[in-house]
C-alpha positions in Angstrom: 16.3 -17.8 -18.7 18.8 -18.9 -15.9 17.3 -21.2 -13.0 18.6 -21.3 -9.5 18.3 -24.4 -7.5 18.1 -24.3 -3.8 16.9 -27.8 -2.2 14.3 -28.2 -5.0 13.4 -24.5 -4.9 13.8 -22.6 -8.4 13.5 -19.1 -9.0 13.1 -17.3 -12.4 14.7 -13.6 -11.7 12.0 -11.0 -12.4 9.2 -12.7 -13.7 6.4 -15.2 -12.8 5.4 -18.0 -14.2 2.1 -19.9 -14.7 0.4 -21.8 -12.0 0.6 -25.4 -14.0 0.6 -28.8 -13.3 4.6 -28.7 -12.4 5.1 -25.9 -10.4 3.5 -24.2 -6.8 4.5 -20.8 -5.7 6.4 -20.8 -2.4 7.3 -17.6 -0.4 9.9 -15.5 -1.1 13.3 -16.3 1.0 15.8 -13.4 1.9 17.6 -14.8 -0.9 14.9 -14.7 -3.4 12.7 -11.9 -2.4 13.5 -10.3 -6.0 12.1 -13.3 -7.6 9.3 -15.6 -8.1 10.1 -19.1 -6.9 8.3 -22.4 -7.0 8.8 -26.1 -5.8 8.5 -29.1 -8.2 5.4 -30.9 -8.0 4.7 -34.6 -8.1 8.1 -35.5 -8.3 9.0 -34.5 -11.7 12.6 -33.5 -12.0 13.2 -29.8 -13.2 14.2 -30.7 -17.1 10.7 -32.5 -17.1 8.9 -29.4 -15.5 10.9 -27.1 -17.8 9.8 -29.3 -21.0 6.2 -28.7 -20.0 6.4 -25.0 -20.0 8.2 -25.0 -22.9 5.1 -26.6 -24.6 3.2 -24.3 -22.4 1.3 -21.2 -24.3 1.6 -19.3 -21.7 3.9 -16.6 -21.8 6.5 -15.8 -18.7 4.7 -12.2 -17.2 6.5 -9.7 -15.1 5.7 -10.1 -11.6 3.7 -7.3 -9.4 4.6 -6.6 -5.7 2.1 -6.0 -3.3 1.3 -2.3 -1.7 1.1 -1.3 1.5 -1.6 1.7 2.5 -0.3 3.0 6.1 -2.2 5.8 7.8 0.3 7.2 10.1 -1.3 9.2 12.5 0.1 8.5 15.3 2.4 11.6 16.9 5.8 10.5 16.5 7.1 11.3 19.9 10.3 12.9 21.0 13.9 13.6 18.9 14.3 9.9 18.4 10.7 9.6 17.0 10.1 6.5 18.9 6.7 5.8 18.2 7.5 5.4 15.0 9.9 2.7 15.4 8.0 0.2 14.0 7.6 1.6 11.1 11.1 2.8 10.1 11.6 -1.1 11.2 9.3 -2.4 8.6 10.1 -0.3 5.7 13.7 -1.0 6.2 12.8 -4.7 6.0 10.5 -4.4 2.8 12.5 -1.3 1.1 10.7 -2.9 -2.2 7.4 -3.1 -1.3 5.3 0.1 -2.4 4.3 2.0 0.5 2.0 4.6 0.8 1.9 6.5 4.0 -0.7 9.1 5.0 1.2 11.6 7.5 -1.4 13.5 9.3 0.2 16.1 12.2 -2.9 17.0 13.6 -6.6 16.5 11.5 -4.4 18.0 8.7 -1.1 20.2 8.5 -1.1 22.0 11.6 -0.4 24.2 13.0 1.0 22.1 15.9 1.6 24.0 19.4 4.2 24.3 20.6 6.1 25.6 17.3 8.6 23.4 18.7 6.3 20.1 17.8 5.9 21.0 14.4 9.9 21.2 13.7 9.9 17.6 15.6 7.1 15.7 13.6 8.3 17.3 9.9 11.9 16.1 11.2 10.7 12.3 12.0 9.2 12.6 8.4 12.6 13.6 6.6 14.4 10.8 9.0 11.8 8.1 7.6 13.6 5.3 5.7 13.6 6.1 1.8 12.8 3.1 -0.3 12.4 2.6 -4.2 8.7 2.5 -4.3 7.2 4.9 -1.5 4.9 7.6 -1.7 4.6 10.0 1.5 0.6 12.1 1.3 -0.3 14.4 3.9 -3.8 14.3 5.1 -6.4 17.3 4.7 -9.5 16.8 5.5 -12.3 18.2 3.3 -15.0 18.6 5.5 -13.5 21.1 7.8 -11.4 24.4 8.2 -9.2 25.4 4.5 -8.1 22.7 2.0 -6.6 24.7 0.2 -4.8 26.4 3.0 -3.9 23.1 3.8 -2.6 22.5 0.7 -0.4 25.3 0.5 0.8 24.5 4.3 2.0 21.4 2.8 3.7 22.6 0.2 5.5 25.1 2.1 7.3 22.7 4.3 11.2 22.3 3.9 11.8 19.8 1.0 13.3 16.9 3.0 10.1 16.2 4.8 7.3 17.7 2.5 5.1 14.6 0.9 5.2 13.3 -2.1 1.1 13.8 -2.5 -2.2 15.0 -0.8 -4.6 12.9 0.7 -8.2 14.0 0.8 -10.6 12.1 3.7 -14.0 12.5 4.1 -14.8 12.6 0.3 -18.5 12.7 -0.3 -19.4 9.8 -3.3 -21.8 11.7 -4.4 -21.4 13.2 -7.7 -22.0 16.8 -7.0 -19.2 16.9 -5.2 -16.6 16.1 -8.1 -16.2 19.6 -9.6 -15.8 20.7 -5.9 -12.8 17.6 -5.8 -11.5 18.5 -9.1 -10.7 22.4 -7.8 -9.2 20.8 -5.0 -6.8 18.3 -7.2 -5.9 20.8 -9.5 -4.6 23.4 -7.0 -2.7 20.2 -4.9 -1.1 19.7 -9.1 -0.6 23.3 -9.6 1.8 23.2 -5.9 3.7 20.4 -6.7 2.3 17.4 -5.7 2.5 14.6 -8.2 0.2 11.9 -6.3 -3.6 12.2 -4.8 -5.1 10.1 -2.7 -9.1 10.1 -2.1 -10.5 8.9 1.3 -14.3 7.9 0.4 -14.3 4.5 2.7 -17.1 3.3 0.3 -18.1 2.6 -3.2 -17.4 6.2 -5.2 -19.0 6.7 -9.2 -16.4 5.8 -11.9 -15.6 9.4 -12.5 -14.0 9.9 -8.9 -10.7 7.5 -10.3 -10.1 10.1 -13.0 -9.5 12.3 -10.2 -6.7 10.2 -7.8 -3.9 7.9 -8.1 -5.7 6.0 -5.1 -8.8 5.7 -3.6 -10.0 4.4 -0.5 -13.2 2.6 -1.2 -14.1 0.2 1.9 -13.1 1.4 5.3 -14.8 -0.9 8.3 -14.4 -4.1 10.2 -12.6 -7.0 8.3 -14.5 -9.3 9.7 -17.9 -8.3 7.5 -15.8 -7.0 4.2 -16.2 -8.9 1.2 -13.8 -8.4 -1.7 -16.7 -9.2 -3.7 -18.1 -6.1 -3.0 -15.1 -4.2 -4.9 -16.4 -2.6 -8.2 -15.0 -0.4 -10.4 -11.1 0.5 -11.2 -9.4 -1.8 -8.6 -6.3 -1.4 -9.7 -6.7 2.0 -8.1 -8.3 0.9 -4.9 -7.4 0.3 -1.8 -9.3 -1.2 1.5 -8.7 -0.3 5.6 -9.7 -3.1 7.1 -10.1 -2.4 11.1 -10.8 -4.7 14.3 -8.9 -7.5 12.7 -7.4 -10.5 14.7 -4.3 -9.4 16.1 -2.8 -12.7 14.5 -1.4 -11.6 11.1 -1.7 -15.2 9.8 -5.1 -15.0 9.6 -5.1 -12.3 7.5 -3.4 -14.7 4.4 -6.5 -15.8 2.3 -7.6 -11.7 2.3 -4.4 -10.3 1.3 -4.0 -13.0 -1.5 -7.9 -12.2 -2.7 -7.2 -8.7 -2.8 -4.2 -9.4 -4.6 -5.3 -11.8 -7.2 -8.4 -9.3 -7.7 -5.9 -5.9 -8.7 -6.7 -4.4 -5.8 -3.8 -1.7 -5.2 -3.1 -1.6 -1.4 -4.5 -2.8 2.1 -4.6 -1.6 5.7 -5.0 -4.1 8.1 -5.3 -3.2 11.8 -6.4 -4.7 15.1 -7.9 -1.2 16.3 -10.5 0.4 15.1 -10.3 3.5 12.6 -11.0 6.6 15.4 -7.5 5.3 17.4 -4.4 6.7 16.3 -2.7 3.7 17.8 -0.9 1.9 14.7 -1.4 -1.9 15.0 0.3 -4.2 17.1 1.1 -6.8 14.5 2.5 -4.4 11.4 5.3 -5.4 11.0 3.8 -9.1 10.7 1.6 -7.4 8.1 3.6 -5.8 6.1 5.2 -9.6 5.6 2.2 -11.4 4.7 1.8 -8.1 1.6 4.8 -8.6 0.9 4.8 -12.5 0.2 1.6 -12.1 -1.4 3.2 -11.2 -4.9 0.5 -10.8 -7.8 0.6 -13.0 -10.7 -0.2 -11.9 -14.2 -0.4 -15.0 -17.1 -1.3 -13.5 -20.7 -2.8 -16.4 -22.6 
């Protein structure tokens, strides 16, 4: 394992290392966003912080980025898809933070009037940034009009711009419901579409994260959620946290919570969840999640 020393900075390439008595995290650099890096604590020169973790236990663990939920419902304007500037903005700055973005043309697939619009916002999606680790869903919501119908809009749209997945809001938590889901997941499969999401915006029965890749389970202000009150599979969770400060700073002790708890991905916005309006700070955001890096120590 190779070192690199940058005014008492040292990152170890790919992989985390414990929290010990030598070494504090520091935020990843442009230089060193692919790493995990540390500083050198009281004083001790780096062959005497390397002899301790050498005697260490504790064995070197790969390191998790943090994930990015982004429900993009806001229309993206004309040819130059302008509202969404912020966004092709941020993912081109992060490319290797997971993203997951929730497309939803209007309550769903469409049909948008005039035919004209349609061609437009399935364009914007195709000129979206690609990255390494993004999934694209569109939105259906079950409560109203087809789902499947949806679905197969969905899967009928040229391949450029057609998601990656399906994501389902208004799911009921009620277990009654699930064989109702499960037709609904299995047709979305049959089509083609390798990821579902599930929009329940509250604690769901264990059962429900047999049926999605993701699950929405807390969906309200941020100033009254508490990650304590996360249950279940969190490592297929995520949270949308609405009428947050619009200072992304303060928004550092919940992302690294959520993170050090498995929680999969966070939404953090200073509007709350009926505006379209994406937040004003996202792309200050997207840089806390994406400094927040997870770290996993097997004893």
């Amino acid at each position: 394992m190779c070192f690199r020393e940058t005014r008492k900075q040292f990152s170890f390439p790919g992989y985390s290392l414990p929290l010990s008595s030598c070494l504090s995290p520091c935020r990843p650099t442009a230089s060193t966003f692919f790493s995990s890096c540390f500083y050198l604590r009281n004083g001790l020169s780096l062959w005497e912080c390397v002899h301790l973790l050498v005697r260490s236990p504790i064995q070197l663990t790969q390191l998790e980025f943090p994930q990015v939920l982004l429900p993009l419902y806001v229309f993206p304007g004309s040819k130059q898809c302008e509202a969404w500037r912020n966004v092709t903005e941020a993912i081109t700055a992060y490319p290797t933070t997971q993203w997951y973005i929730v497309i939803n043309p209007n309550n769903g697939p469409g049909p948008l009037e005039p035919s004209s619009e349609e061609s437009l916002y399935q364009n914007c999606v195709a000129a979206l940034p690609s990255s390494d680790n993004q999934i694209v869903m569109g939105f259906i919501k079950t409560t109203e009009g087809n789902v499947t119908a949806d679905i197969d809009t969905y899967a009928g749209w040229d391949v450029s711009s057609r998601p990656n997945g399906i994501f389902f809001d208004n799911i009921s938590s009620t277990e009654s419901m699930l064989g109702t889901y499960q037709g609904y997941v299995s047709h979305a499969k049959d089509r083609g579409f390798s990821f579902i999401g599930l929009d329940a915006g509250r604690t769901v029965p264990s059962s429900f994260f047999s049926l999605g890749d993701l699950v929405n389970t807390y969906q309200n202000n941020f100033s009254t959620f508490d990650p304590k009150s996360l249950t279940g599979t969190l490592s297929k969770q995520s949270v949308y946290l609405t009428n947050a400060p619009t200072t992304a700073s303060s928004y550092t002790s919940i992302i690294s919570t959520l993170e050090s708890k498995g929680v999969a991905a966070v939404y953090i916005a200073n509007v709350n969840d009926t505006r379209q309006d994406l937040p004003v700070q996202l792309s200050e955001f997207v840089s806390e999640v994406a400094s927040a890096g997870v770290v996993r120590i097997i004893p």
